[in-house]
C-alpha positions as CSV (number, residue, x, y, z in Angstrom):
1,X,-60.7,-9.7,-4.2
2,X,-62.7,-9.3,-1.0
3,X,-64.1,-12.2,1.6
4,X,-65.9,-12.7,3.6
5,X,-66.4,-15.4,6.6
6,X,-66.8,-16.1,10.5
7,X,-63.7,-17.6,11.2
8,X,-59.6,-17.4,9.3
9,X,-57.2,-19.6,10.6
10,X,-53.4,-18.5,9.2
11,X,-51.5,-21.7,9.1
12,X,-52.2,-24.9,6.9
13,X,-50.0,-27.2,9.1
14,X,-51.5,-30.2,11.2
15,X,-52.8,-27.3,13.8
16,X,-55.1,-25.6,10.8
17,X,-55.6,-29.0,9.1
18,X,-57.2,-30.4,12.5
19,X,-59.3,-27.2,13.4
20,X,-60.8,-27.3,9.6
21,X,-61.8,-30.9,10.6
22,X,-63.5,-30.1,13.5
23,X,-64.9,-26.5,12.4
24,X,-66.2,-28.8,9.6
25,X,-68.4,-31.0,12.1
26,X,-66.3,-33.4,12.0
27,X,-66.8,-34.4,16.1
28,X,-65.2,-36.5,18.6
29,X,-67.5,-38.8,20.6
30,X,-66.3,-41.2,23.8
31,X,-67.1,-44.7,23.0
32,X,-67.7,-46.0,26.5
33,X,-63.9,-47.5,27.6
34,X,-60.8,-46.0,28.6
35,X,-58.5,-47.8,30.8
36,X,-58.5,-44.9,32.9
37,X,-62.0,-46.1,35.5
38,X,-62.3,-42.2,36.6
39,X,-61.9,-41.0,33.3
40,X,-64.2,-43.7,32.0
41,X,-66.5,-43.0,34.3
42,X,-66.8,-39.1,33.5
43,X,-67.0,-39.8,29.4
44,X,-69.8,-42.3,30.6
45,X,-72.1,-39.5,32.5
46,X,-72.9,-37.9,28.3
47,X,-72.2,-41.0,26.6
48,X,-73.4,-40.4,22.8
49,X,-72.9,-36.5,23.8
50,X,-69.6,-34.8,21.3
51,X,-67.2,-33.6,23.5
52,X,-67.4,-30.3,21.7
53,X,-70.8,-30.2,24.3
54,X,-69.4,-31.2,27.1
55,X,-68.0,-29.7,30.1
56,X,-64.0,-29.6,29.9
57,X,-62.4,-28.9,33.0
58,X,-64.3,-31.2,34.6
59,X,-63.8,-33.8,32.2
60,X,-59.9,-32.9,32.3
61,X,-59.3,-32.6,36.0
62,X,-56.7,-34.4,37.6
63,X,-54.7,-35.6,33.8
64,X,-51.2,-35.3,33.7
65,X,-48.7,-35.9,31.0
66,X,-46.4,-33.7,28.3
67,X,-48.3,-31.3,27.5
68,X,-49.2,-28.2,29.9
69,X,-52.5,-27.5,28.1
70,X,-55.6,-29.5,30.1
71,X,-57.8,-29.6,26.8
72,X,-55.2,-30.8,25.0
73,X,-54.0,-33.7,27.5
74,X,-57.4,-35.2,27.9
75,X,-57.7,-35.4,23.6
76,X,-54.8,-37.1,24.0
77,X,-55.6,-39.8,26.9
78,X,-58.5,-40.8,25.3
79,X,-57.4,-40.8,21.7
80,X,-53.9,-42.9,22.8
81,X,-54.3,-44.3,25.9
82,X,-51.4,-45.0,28.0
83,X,-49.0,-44.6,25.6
84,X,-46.6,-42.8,27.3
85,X,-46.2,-46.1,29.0
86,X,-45.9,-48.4,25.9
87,X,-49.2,-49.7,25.9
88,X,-50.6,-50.2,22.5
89,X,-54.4,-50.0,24.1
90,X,-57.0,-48.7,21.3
91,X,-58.7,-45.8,20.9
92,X,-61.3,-44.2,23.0
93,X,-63.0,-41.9,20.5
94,X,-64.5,-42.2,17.5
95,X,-65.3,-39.2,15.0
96,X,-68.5,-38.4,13.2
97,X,-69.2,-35.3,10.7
98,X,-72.4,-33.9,11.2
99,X,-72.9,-30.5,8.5
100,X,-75.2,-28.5,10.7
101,X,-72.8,-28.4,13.5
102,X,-70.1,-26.5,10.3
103,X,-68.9,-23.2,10.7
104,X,-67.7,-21.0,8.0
105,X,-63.9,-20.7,7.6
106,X,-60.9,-20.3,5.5
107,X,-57.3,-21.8,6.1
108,X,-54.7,-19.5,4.8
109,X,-51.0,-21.0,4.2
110,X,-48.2,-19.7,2.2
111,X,-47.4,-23.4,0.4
112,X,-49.4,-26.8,0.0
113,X,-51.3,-28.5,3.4
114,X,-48.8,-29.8,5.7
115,X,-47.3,-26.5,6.5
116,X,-43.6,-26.9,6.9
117,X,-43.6,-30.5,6.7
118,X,-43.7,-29.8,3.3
119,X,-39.9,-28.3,3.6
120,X,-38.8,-31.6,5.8
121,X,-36.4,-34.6,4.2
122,X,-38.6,-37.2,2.6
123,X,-36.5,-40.1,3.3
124,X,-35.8,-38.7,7.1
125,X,-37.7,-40.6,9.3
126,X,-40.2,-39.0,11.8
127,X,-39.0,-38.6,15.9
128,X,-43.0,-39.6,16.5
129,X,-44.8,-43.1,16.0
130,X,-47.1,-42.8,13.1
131,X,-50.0,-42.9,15.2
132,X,-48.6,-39.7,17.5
133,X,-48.8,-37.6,13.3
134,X,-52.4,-38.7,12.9
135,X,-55.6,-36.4,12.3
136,X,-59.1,-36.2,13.2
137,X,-61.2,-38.4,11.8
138,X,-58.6,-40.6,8.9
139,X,-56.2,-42.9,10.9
140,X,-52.1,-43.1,8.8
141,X,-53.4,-47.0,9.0
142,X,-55.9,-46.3,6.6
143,X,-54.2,-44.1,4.5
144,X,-51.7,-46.8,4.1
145,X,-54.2,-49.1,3.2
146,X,-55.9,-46.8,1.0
147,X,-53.3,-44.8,-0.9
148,X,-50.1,-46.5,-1.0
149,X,-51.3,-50.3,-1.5
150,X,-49.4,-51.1,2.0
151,X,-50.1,-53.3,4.9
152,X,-50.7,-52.4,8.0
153,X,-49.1,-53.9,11.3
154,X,-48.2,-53.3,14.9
155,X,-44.9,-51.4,14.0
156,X,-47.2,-48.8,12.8
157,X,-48.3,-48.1,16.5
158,X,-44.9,-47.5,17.7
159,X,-42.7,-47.0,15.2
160,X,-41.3,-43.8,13.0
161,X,-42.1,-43.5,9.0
162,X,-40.4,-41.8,6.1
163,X,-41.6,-37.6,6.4
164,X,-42.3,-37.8,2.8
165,X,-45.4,-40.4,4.0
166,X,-46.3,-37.8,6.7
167,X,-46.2,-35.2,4.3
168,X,-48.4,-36.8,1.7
169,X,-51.0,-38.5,4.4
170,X,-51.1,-34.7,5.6
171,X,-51.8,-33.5,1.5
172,X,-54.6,-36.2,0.9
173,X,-56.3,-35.4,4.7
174,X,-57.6,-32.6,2.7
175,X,-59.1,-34.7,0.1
176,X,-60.5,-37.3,2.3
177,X,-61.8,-35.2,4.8
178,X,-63.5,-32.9,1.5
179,X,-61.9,-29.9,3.5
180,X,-61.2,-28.2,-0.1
181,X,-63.5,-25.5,-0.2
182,X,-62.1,-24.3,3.2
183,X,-58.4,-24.5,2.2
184,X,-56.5,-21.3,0.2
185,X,-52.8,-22.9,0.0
186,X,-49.9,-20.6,-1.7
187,X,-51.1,-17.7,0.2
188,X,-48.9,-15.6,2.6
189,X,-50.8,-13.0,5.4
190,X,-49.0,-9.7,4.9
191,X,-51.0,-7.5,7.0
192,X,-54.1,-7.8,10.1
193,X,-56.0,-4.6,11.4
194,X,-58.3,-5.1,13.9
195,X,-61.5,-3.4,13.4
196,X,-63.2,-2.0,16.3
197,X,-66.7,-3.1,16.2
198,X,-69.6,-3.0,19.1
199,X,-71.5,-5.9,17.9
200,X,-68.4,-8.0,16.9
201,X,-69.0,-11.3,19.1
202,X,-72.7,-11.3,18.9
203,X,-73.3,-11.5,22.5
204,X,-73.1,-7.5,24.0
205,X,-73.0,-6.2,26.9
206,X,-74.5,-2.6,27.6
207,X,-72.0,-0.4,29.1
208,X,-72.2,3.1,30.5
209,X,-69.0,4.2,28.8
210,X,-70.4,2.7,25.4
211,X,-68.3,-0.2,25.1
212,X,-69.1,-3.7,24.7
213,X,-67.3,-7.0,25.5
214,X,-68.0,-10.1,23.6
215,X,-69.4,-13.0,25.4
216,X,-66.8,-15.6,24.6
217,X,-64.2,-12.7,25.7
218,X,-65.8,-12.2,29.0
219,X,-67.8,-15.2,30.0
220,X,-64.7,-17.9,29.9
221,X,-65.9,-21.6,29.0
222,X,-69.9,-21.1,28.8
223,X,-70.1,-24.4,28.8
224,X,-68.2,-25.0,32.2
225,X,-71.1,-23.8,34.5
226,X,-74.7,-23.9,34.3
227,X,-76.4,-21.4,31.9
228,X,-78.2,-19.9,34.5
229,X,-74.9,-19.0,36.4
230,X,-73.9,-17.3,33.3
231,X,-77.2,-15.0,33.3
232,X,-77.3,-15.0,36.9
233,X,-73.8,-13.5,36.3
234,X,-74.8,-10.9,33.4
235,X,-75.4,-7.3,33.5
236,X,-78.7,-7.0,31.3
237,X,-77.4,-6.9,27.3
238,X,-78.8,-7.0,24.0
239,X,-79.1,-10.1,22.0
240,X,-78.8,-9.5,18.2
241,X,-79.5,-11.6,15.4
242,X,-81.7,-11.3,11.9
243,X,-85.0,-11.0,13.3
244,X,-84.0,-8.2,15.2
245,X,-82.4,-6.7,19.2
246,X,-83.5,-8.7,22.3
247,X,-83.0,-6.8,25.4
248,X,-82.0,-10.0,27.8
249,X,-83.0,-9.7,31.5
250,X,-84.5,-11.7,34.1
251,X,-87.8,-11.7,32.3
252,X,-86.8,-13.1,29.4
253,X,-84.0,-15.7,30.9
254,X,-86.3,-18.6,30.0
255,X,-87.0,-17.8,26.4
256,X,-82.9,-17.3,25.8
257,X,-82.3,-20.4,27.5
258,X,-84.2,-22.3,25.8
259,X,-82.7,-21.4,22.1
260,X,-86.4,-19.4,20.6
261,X,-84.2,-16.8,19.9
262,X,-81.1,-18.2,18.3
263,X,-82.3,-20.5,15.3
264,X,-83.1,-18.0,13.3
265,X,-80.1,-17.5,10.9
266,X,-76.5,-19.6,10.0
267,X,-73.2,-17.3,11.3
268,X,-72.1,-18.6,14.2
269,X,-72.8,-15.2,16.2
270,X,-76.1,-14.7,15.0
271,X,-75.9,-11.1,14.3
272,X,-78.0,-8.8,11.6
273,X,-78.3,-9.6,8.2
274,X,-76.9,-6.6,6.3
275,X,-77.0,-4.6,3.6
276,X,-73.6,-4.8,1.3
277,X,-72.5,-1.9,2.1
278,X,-73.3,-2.5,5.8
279,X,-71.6,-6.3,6.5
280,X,-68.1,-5.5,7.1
281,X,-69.3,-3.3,10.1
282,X,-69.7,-6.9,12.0
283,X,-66.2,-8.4,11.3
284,X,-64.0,-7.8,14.0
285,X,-60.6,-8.4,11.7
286,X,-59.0,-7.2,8.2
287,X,-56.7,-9.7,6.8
288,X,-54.3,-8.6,4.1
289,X,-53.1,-11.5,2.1
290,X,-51.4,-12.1,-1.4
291,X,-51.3,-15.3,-3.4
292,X,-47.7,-17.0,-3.6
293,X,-48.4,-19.1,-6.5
294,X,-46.6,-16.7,-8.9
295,X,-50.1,-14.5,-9.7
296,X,-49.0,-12.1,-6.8
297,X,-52.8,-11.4,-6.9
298,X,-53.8,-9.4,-3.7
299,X,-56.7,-10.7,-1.3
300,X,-59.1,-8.9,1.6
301,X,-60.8,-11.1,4.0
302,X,-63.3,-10.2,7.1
303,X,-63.5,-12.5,9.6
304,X,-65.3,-12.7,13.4
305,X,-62.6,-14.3,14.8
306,X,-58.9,-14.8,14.1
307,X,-57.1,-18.4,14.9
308,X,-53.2,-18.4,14.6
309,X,-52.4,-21.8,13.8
310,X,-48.7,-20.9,11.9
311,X,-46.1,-23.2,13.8
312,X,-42.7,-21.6,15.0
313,X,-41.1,-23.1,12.1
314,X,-41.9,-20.1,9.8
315,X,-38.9,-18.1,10.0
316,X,-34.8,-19.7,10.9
317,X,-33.1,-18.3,13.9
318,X,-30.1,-16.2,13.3
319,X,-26.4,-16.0,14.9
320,X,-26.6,-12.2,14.9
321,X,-22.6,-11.4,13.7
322,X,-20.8,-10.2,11.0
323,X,-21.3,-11.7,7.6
324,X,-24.0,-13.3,8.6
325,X,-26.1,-12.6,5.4
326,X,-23.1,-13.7,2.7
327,X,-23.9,-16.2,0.1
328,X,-22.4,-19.0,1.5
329,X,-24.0,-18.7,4.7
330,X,-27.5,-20.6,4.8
331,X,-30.0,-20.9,7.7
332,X,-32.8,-24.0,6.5
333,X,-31.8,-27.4,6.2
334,X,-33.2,-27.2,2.5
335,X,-30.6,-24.9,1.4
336,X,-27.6,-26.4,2.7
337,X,-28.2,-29.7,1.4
338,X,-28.5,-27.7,-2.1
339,X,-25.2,-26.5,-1.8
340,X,-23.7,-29.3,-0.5
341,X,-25.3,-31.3,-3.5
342,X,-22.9,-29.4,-6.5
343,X,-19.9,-29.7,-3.4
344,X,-16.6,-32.2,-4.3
345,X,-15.9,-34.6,-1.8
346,X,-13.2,-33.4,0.5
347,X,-14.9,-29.8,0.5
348,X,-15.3,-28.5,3.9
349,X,-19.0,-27.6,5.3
350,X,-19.6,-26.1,8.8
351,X,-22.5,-26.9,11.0
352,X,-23.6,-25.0,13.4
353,X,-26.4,-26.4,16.3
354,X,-26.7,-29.3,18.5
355,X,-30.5,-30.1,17.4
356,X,-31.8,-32.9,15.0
357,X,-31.7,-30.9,11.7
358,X,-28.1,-29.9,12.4
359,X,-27.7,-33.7,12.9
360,X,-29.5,-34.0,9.5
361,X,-27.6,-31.8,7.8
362,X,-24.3,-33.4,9.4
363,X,-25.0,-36.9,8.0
364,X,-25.8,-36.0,4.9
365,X,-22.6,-34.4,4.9
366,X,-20.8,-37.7,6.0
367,X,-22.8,-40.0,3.4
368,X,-20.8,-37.3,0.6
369,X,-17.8,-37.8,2.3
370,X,-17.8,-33.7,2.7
371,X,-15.8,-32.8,5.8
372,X,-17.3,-31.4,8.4
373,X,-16.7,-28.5,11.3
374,X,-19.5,-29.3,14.2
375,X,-20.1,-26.0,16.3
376,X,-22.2,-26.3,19.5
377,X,-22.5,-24.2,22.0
378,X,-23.4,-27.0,24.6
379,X,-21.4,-29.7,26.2
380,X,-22.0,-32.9,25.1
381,X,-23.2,-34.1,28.3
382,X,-25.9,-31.6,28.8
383,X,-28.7,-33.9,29.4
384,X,-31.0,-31.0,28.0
385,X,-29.5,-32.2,24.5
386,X,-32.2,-34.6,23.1
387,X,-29.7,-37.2,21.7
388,X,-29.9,-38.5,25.5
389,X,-33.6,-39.2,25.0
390,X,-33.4,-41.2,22.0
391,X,-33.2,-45.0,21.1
392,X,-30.2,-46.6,19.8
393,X,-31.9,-48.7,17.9
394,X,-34.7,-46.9,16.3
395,X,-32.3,-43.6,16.2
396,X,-29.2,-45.1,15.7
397,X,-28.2,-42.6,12.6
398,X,-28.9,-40.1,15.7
399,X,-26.7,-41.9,18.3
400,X,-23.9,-42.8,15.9
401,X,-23.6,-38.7,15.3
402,X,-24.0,-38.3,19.9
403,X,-21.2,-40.8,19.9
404,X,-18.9,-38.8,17.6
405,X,-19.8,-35.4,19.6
406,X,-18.9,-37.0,22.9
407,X,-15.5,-38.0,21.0
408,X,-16.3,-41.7,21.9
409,X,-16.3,-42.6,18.2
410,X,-13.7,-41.0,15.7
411,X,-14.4,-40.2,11.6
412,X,-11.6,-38.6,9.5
413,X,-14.8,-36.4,7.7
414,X,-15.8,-34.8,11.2
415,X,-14.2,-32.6,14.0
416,X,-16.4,-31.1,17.0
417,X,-16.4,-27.7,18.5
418,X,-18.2,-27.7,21.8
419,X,-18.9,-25.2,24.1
420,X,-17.9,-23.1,20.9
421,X,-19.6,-19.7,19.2
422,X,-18.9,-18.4,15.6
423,X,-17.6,-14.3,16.1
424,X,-17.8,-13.5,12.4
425,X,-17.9,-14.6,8.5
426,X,-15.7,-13.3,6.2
427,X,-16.3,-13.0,2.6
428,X,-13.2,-15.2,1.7
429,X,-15.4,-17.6,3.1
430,X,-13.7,-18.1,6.2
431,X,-15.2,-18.2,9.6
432,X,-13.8,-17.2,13.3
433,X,-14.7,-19.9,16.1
434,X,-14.2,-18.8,19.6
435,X,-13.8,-22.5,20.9
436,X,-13.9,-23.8,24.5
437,X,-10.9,-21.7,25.9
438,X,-12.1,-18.8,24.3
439,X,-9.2,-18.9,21.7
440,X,-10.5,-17.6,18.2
441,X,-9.5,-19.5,15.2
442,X,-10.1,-19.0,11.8
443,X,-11.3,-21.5,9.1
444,X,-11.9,-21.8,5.6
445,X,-15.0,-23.4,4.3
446,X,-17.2,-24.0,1.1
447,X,-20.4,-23.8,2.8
448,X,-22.6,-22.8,6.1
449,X,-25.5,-24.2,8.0
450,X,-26.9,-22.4,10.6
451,X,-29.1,-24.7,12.2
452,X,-30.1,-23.3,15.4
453,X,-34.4,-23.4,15.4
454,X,-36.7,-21.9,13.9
455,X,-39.4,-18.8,15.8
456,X,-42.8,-17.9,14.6
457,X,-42.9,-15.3,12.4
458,X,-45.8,-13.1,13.5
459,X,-44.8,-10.0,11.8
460,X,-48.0,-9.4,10.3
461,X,-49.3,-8.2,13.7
462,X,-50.1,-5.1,14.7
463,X,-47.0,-4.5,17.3
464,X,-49.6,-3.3,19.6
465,X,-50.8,-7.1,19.6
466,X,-47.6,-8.9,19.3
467,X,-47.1,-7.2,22.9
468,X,-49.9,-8.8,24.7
469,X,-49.3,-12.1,23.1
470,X,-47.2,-14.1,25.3
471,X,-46.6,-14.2,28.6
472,X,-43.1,-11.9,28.7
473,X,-44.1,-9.1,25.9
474,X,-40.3,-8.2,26.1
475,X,-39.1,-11.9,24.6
476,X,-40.4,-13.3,21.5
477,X,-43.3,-16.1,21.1
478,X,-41.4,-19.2,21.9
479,X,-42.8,-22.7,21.9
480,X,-40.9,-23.8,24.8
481,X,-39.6,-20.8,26.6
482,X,-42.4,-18.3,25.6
483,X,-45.6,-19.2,24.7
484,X,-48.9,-17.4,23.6
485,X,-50.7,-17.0,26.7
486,X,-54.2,-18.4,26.0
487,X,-57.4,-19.4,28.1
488,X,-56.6,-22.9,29.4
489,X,-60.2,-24.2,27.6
490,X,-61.3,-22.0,25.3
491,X,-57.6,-20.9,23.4
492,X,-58.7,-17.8,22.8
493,X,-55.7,-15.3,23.6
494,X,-56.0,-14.3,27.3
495,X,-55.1,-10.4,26.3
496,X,-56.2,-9.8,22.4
497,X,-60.7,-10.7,22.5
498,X,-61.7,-12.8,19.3
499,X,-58.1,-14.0,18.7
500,X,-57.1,-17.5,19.2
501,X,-53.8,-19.6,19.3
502,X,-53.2,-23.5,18.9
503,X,-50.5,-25.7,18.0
504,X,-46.8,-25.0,18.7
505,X,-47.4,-21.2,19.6
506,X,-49.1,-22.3,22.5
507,X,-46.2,-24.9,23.8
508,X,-47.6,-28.0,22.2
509,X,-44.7,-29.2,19.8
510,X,-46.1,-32.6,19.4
511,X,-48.9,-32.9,16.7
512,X,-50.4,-35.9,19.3
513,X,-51.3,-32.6,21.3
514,X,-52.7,-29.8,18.6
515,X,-55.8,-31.1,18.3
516,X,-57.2,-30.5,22.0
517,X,-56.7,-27.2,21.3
518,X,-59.0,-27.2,17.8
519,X,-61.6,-28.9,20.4
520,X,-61.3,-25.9,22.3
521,X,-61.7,-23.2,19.8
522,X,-64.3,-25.1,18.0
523,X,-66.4,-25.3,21.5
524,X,-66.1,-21.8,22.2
525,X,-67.2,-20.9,18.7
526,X,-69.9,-23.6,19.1
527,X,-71.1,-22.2,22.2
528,X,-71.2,-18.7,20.8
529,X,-73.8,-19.8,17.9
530,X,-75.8,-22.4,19.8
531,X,-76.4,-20.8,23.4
């Protein structure tokens, strides 16, 4: 099978759920008050104007907060104000879906929407408010109201629900939001090529050595300046779409500007209708995909442009020693609760990783009355441990654990190794722990859980691409440490033309954050089929 469209996102998580919104025309619109006066002010100057049209980094100057992406902090100001602070103040936006501003896509994910919330606890509850997990355009108010017969209240605003409610609001986004037709769930990428095509980008410039640069490559954030800085800033190029080549130059700066030359067909780069044979020659990327839904049927897509929207939860970290890959070893959080389910209580279970899944995994080890080794490399008083952030009475299942790992509480079921490393797993299911003093001990066990993080897995990638990715080529994409590098408004990948990042492989962890970055694509893409 073989498609073809403008735009693939790879990733049906909250990052590739929120671009289909907004590649959808569904649009974000500031509705006149924002505690914020400068702010408020700014939103005012295009009142009734998207902010898909308006000017970004002006609008986003001077906002700080927890994310390090300017597109994506401003989103987030105006669609929570001052929440960081604990005010429950209401929203600044409000969404509207217009079909002419749509632009042809397809989200590609390996299982259902919700990307690897799908794999999450049910009965866990979320670290976020509800209203921090909520997507363009469908409020988790509503869907309470609306699917599950529930009422709504202030504890909504600020306090965690169930993952199994996240997981479902994300599933029936899709429905609500008629995103349908854009979504192919139970489909893995296996392989991208990028094709090297002069009139990919639909904007080219004429070059002496022959090669062209696409405009959204080259010109930054069109919509940041003035249009006639842009041209003003031009080399003469050539202007294609279906009714035929435009040499643009001073003389015809007013016709460009004024659109006569860019209504005059639907893809969003306006380039030549072609012949069958001939329409591949203006897709910029080959995606290799196969369906995961037990068919094992094997797809081809074209597409313009190329959004990675795939998490960093895609693929568990690993120890690296010996025995490592044994059967009693796992490495997701799904896995060892399996094998802890058919487990006697009394057997023994060792946990390695100071994070929340280990924590996870740890009480539901308790509640089975399972004992448990606890292997950490940190101290317990590292403050970069996030048990030190967290509220004793909204997290206390999270504090009781912090408690037993500082040795300040005591349970027969669970002894701590801090400052401690695993050297090696044997296959009579023992394990060597080099503890605190560097002594090695050995211990036997019924079961493993290495729960250490998660990295993205972008092995689909041409290794020529994966090494201008992030900013250190030499480390692997990180969400915290290592980052795709990415133009601060437009998110397409500083290094790699017509690719584009959001989400977690940018640095933004929280899904409060992801969906500046959708605005950003989807005005750069916007600007590309509209200017």
């Amino acid at each position: 099978m073989e498609i073809c469209v403008d735009v693939i996102v790879v990733g049906n998580g909250p990052a590739g759920l929120g671009l289909s919104a907004l590649l959808s025309g569904y649009w974000p619109y500031f509705n006149g008050s924002h505690p914020d006066s400068v702010l408020e002010a700014k939103c005012n100057e295009c009142l009734g104007t998207s902010l898909v049209e308006q000017d970004l980094q002006y609008l986003s100057e001077g906002l700080e907060g927890r994310s390090r992406n300017p597109v994506a902090l401003l989103l987030d100001t105006l669609a929570l104000p001052n929440v960081d602070i604990g005010e429950k103040a209401p929203t600044s936006l409000h969404w509207k879906w217009n079909d002419s501003r749509s632009v042809s896509h397809l989200v590609l994910g390996v299982g259902p929407p919700g990307g690897s919330w799908n794999a999450m606890s049910k009965h866990i509850r979320s670290l976020s408010p509800a209203r921090w997990l909520e997507l363009p355009g469908y409020s988790i108010s509503t869907w309470y109201r609306e699917q599950l017969d529930r009422p709504y209240g202030d504890w909504l605003c600020s306090d965690p629900i169930p993952l199994g409610d996240v997981t479902h609001y994300y599933r029936d986004y899709v429905e609500k939001m008629k995103l349908g037709a854009s979504m192919m769930s139970h489909t893995a990428v296996t392989a991208v090529e990028r094709i090297a095509v002069p009139s990919c980008g639909g904007l080219n410039r004429s070059a002496s050595d022959g090669s062209s640069e696409s405009s959204d490559s080259t010109m930054g954030n069109p919509l940041s300046r003035s249009s006639d800085s842009i041209l003003s800033n031009l080399d003469p190029f050539e202007y294609s779409c279906c009714e035929g080549s435009f040499r643009i130059d001073e003389t015809l700066t007013t016709n460009f500007l004024s659109g006569d030359l860019t209504d005059c067909c639907n893809s969003i780069y306006c380039s030549p209708q072609m012949s069958a044979e001939q329409g591949k020659k203006d897709y910029c990327w080959r995606v290799h995909a196969t369906k995961t839904d037990g068919s094992d049927e094997k797809i081809e897509l074209y597409c313009k442009k190329l959004v990675l929207a795939c998490g960093v939860n895609s693929s568990p970290c690993w120890l690296g020693v010996p025995g490592e890959s044994l059967s009693f070893v796992s490495h997701t959080f799904s896995d060892i609760c399996t094998k802890m389910m058919s487990l006697p209580a009394s057997s023994t279970v060792l946990i390695v990783g100071a994070g929340l899944t280990a924590a996870d995994a740890i009480n539901f080890a308790l509640e089975k009355q399972l004992c448990v080794i606890h292997v950490y490399h940190q101290d317990a008083s590292n403050p970069s441990l996030i048990y030190h952030k967290l509220s004793t009475t909204k997290y206390k299942r999270y504090t009781d654990l912090f408690q037993l790992m500082k040795g300040k509480m005591t349970n027969d079921f669970y002894t701590p190794f801090s400052r401690s490393s695993i050297m090696e797993f044997k296959v009579d299911t023992t394990c060597v722990i080099s503890d605190k003093s560097k002594a090695q001990r050995s211990v036997a066990v019924d079961a493993v859980g290495i729960l250490i993080g998660s990295e993205a897995d972008l092995d689909f990638l041409p290794q020529d691409i994966l090494e201008e990715l992030s900013f250190d080529a030499r480390k692997p994409v990180s969400a915290k440490l290592n980052p795709i590098s990415v133009h601060p408004y437009t998110f397409e990948c500083t290094r790699v033309p017509n690719l584009y990042a959001v989400g977690s492989l940018t640095g933004d962890t929280l899904v409060r954050f992801i969906v500046g970055g959708a605005l950003g694509v989807t005005q750069s893409l916007h600007t590309l089929k509209y200017m």
